[in-house]
C-alpha positions as CSV (number, residue, x, y, z in Angstrom):
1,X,12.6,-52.8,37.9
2,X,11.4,-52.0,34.5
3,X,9.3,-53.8,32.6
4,X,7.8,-54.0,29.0
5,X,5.5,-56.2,27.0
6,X,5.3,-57.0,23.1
7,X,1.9,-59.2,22.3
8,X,2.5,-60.5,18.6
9,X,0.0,-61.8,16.2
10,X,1.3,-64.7,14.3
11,X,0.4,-68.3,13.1
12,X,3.8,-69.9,14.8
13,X,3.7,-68.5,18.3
14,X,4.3,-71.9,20.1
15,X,7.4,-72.3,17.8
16,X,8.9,-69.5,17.9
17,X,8.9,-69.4,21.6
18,X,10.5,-72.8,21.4
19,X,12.9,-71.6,18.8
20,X,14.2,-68.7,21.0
21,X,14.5,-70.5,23.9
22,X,16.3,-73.6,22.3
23,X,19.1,-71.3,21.1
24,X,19.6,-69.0,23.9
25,X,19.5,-72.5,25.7
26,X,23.1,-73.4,24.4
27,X,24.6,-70.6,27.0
28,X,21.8,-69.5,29.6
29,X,19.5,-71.7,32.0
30,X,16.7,-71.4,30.1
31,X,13.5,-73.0,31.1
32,X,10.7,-73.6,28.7
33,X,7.2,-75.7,27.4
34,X,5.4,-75.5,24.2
35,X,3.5,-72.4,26.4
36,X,6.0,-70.8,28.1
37,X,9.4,-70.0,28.7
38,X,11.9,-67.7,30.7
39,X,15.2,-66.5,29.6
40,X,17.6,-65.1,31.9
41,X,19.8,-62.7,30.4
42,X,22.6,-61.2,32.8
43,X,20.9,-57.8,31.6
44,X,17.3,-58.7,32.3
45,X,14.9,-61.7,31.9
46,X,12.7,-61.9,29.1
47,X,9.0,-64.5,29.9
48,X,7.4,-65.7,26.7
49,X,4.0,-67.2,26.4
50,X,2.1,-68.7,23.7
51,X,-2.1,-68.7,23.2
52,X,-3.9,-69.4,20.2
53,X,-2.4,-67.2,17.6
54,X,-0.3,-64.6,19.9
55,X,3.3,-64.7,21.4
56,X,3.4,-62.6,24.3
57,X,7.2,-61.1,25.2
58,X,7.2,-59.9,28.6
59,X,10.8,-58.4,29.6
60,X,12.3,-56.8,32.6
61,X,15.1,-55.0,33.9
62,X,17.1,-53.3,36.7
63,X,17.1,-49.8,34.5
64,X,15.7,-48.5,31.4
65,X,18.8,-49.0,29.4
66,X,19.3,-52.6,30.3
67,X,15.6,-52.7,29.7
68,X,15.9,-51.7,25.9
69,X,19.2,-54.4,25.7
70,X,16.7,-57.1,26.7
71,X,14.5,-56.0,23.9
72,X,17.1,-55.7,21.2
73,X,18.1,-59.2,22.0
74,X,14.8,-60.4,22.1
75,X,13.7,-58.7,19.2
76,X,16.7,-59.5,16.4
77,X,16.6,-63.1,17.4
78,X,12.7,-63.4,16.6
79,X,13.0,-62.0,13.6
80,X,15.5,-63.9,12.0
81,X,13.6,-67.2,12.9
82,X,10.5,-65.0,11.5
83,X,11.8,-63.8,8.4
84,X,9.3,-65.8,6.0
85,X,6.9,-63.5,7.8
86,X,8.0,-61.2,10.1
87,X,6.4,-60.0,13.1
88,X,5.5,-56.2,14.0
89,X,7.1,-56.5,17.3
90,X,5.9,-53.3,19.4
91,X,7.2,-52.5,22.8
92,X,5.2,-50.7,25.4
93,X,5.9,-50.3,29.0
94,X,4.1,-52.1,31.4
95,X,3.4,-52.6,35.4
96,X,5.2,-55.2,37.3
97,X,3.5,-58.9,37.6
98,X,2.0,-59.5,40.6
99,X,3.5,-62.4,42.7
């Protein structure tokens, strides 16, 4: 698996993880709270968690090309629900969570 992280500074992060995983909700079993949520894309699965002032985007896939779908998606949606402000949205590879 692959795996990548965007942390994101912003003043809305419990809304905007709500916001992306009420509309990806329409067509995918998403599962979310005001803190977290999980959207399982057939590409990859994307885990969003909200603290104070950041929104964490955690995503993972089967290959590095999938990988960089997940973000794509992940990333366009944000930013139209962010466009008043929008985020700086930087991906950087990370290590697999442990279990």
């Amino acid at each position: 698996m692959n795996h990548s992280v965007a942390e994101i500074t912003t003043e809305r992060p419990s809304i905007y993880l709500q916001q992306l995983c009420k509309h990806f909700a329409h067509k995918l079993a998403v599962d979310f709270t005001p803190e977290q949520g999980t959207i399982p894309f057939s590409m990859g699965t994307c885990r969003l968690e909200a603290t104070g002032d950041r929104l964490t985007l955690k995503v993972e896939a089967e290959n590095a090309d999938l990988l960089v779908q997940v973000e794509g998606v992940v990333e366009r949606h944000l930013v139209r629900f962010a466009f008043r402000d929008p985020p700086d949205i930087v991906w950087r590879t990370a290590e697999p969570a442990a279990n």
